[in-house]
N, C-alpha and C positions, 0 to 999 in steps of 0.2 A: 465955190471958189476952188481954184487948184493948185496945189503945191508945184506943178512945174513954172517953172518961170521962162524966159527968153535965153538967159544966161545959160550955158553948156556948164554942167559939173564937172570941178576937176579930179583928175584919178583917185584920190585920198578922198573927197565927197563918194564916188562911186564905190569904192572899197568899204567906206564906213556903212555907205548905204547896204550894199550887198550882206554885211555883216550882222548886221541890224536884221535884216530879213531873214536871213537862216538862223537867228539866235530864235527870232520870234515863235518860230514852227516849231524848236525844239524845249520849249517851256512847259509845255506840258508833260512829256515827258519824262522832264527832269520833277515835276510834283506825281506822279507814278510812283518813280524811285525812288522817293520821301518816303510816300507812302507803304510801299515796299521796307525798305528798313526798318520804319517804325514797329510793319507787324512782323517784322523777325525778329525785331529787340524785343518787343512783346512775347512773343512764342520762345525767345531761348530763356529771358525772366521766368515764366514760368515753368519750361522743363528744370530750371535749375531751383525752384523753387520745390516743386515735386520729388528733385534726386533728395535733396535736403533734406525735406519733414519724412523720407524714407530713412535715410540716414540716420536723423535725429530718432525713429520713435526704433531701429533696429539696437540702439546702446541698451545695456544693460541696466535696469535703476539699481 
């Protein structure tokens, strides 16, 4: 079965469609950049967590 019909789409169908389609290519990319963020909030967590327990055991008891 095919999604084209007989009926010509009108500009706002064709626009939405086009939109659609270059939204779709770029999905992946945008889960990348998730992924991306996640391990730089992961990697700055822990350099801040290593400045820290440096910090912490440099005090005086």
């Amino acid at each position: 079965m095919s999604t084209e019909t007989a009926l010509k789409r009108n500009s706002q169908q064709r626009r939405a469609h086009a939109v659609y389609a270059s939204l779709a290519h770029k999905r992946p990319m945008v889960g990348i950049l998730c992924a991306e963020m996640v391990a730089l909030a992961v990697f700055a967590l822990a350099a801040a967590g290593f400045i820290g327990l440096r910090a912490w055991l440099a005090l005086p008891n």
